[in-house]
TIVO-2410 file (N, C-alpha, C; in nm, 3 decimals):
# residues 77
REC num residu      c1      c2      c3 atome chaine
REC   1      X  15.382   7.462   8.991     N      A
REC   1      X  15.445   7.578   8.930    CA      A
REC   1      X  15.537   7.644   9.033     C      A
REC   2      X  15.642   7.674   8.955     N      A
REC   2      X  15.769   7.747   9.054    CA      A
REC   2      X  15.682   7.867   9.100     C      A
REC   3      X  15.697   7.934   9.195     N      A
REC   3      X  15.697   8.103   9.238    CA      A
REC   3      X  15.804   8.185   9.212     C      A
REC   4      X  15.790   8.312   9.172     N      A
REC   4      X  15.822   8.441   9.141    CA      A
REC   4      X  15.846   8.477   9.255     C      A
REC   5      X  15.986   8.526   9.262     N      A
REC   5      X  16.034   8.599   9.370    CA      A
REC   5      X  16.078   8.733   9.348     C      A
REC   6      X  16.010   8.800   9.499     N      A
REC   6      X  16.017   8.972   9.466    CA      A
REC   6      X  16.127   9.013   9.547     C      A
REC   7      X  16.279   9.054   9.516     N      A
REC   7      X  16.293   9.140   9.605    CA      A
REC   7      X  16.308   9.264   9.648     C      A
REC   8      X  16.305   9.335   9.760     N      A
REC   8      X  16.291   9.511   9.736    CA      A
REC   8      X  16.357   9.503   9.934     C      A
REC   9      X  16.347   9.666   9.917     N      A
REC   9      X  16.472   9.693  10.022    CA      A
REC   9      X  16.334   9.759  10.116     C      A
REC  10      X  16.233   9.789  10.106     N      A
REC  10      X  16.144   9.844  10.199    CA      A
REC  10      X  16.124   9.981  10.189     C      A
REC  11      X  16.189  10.054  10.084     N      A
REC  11      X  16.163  10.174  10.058    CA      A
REC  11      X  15.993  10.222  10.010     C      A
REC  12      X  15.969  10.347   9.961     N      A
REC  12      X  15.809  10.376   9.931    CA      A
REC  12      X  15.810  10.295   9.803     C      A
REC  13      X  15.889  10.354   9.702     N      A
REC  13      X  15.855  10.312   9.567    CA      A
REC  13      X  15.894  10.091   9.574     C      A
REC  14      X  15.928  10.037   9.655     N      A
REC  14      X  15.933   9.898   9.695    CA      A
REC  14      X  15.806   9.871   9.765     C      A
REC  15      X  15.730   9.872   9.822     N      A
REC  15      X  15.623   9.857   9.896    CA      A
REC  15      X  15.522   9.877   9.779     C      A
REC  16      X  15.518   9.961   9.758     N      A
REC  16      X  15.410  10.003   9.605    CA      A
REC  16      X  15.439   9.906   9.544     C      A
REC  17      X  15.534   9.868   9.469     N      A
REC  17      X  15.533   9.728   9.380    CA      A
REC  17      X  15.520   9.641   9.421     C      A
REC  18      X  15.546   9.574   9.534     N      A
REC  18      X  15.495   9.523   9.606    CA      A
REC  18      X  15.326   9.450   9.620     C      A
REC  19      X  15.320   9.557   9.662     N      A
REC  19      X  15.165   9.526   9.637    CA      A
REC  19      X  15.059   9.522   9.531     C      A
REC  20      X  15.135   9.587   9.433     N      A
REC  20      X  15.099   9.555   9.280    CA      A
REC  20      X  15.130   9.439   9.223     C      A
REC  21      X  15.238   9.367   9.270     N      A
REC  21      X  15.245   9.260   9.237    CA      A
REC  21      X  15.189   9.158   9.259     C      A
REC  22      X  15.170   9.129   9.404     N      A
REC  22      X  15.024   9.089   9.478    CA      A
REC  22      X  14.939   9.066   9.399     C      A
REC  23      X  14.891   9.168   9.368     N      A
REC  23      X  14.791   9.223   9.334    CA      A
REC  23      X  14.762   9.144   9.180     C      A
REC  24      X  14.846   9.180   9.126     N      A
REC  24      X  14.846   9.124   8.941    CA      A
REC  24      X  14.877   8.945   8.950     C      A
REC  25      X  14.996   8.894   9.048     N      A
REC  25      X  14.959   8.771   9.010    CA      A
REC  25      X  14.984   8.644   9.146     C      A
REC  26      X  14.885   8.739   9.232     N      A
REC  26      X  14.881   8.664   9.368    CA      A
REC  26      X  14.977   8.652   9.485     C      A
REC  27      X  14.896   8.639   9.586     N      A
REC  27      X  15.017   8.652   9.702    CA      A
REC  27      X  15.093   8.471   9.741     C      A
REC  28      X  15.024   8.377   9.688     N      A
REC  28      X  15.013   8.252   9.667    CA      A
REC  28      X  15.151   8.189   9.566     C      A
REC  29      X  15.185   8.309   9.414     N      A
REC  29      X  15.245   8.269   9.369    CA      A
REC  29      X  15.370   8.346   9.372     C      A
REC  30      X  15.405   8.404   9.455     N      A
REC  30      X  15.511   8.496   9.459    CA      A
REC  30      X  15.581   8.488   9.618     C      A
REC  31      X  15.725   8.476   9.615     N      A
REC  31      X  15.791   8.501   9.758    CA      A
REC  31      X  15.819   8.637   9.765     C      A
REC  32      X  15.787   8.691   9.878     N      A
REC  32      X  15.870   8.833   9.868    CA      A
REC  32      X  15.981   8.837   9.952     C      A
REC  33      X  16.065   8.902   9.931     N      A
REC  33      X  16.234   8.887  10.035    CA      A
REC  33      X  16.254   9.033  10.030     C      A
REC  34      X  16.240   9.122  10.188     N      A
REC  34      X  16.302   9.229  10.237    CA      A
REC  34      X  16.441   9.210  10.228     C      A
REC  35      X  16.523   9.239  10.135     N      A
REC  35      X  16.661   9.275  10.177    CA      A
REC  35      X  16.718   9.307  10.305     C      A
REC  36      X  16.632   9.431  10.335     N      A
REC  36      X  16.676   9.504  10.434    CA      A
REC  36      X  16.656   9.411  10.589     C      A
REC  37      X  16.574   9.321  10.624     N      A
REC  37      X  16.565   9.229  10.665    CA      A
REC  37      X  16.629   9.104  10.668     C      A
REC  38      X  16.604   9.051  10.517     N      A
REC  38      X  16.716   8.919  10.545    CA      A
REC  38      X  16.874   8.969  10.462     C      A
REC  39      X  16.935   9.014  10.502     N      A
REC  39      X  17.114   8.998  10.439    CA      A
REC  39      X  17.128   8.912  10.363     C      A
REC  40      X  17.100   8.829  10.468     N      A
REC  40      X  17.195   8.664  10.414    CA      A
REC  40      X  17.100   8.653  10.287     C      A
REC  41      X  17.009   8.721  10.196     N      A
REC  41      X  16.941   8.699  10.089    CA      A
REC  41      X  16.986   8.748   9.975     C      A
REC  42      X  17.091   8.848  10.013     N      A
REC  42      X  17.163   8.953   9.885    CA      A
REC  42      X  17.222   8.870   9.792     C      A
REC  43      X  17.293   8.783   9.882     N      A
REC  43      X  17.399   8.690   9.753    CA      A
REC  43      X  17.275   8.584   9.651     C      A
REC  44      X  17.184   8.530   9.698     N      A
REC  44      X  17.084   8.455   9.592    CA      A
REC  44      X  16.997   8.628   9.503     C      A
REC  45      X  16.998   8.693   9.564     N      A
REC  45      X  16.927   8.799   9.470    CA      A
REC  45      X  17.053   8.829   9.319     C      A
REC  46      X  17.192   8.835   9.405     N      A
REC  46      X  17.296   8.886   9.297    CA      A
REC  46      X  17.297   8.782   9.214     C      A
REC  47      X  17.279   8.657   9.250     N      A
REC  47      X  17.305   8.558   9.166    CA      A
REC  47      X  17.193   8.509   9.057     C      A
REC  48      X  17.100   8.584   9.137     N      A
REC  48      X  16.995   8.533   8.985    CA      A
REC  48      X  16.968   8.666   8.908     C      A
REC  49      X  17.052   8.786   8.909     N      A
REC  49      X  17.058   8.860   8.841    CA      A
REC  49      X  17.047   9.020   8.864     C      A
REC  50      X  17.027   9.018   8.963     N      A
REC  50      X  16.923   9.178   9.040    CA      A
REC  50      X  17.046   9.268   9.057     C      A
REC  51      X  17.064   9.322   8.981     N      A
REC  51      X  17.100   9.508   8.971    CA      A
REC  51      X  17.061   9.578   9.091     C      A
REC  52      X  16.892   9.591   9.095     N      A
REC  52      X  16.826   9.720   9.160    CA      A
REC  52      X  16.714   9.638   9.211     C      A
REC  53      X  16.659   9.714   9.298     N      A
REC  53      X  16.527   9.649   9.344    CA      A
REC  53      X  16.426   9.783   9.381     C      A
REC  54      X  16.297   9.763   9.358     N      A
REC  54      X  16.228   9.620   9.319    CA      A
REC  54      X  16.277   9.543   9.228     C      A
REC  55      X  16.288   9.421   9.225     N      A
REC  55      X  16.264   9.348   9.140    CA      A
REC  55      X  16.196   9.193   9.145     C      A
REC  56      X  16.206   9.122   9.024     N      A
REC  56      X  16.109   9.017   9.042    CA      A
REC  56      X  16.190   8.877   8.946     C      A
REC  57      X  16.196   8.781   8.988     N      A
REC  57      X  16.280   8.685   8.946    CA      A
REC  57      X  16.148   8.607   8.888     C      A
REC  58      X  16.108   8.627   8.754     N      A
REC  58      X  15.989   8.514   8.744    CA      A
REC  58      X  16.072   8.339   8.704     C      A
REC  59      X  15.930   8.272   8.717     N      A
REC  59      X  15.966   8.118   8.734    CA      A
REC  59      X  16.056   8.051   8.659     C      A
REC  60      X  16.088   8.132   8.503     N      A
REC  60      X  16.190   8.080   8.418    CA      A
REC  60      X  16.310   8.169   8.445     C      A
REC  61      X  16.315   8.215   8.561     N      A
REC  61      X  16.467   8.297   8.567    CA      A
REC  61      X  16.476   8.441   8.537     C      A
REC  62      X  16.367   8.481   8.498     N      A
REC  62      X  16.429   8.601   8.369    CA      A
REC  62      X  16.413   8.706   8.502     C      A
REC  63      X  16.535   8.821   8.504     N      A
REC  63      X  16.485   8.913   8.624    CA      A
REC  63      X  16.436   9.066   8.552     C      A
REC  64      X  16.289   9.086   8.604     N      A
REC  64      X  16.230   9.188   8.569    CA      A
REC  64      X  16.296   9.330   8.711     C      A
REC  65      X  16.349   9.420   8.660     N      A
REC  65      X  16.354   9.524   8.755    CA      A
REC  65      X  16.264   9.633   8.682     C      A
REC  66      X  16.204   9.682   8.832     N      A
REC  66      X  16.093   9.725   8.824    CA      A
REC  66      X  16.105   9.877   8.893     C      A
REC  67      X  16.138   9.989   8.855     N      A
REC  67      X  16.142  10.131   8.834    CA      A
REC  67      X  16.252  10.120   8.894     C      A
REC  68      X  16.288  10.179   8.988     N      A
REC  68      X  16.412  10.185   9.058    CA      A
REC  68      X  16.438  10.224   9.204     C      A
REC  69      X  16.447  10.214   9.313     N      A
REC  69      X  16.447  10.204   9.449    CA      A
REC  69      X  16.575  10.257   9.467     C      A
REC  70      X  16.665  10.132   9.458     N      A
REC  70      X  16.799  10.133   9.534    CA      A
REC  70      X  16.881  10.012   9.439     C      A
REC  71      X  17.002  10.059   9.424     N      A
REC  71      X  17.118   9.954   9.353    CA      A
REC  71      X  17.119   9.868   9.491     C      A
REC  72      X  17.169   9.724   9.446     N      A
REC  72      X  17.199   9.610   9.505    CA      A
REC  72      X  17.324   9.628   9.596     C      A
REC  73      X  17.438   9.716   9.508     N      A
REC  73      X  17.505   9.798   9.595    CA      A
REC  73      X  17.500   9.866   9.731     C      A
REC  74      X  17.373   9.958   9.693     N      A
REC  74      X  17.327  10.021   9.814    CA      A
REC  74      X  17.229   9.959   9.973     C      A
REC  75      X  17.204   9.828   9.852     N      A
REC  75      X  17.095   9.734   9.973    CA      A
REC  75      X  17.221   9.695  10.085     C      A
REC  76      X  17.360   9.634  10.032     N      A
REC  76      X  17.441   9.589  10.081    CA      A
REC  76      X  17.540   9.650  10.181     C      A
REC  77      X  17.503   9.754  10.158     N      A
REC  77      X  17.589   9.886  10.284    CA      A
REC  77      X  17.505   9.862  10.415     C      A
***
């Protein structure tokens, strides 16, 4: 099975989902990607769909954003 990828910028309300996500469907089946950490990750986040982050790319593509942190915009400044 593919993994679910999370990404978020390291803010409070990103860390909290975070670990809820964890939490709901394992740390095993999910990548997580700090923005704010890796750069070079923004352009695969824009490309599979991510607006805002948190968010979560599950295994068939579909991107769940998850309350609201920071625009993709703002990760990229």
């Amino acid at each position: 099975m593919a993994k679910s990828v999370f990404y978020h910028a390291g803010c409070p309300v990103c860390i909290s989902a975070e670990q809820d996500i964890i939490a709901l469907i394992g740390e095993d089946n999910v990548e997580v990607v700090h923005l704010g950490d890796a750069k070079d990750r923004i352009a695969d986040a824009e490309n599979a769909g991510v607006k805002s982050v948190p968010a979560l790319i599950t295994p068939t593509g579909n991107v769940l954003h998850i309350n609201y942190g920071a625009s993709i915009d703002e990760v990229k400044a």
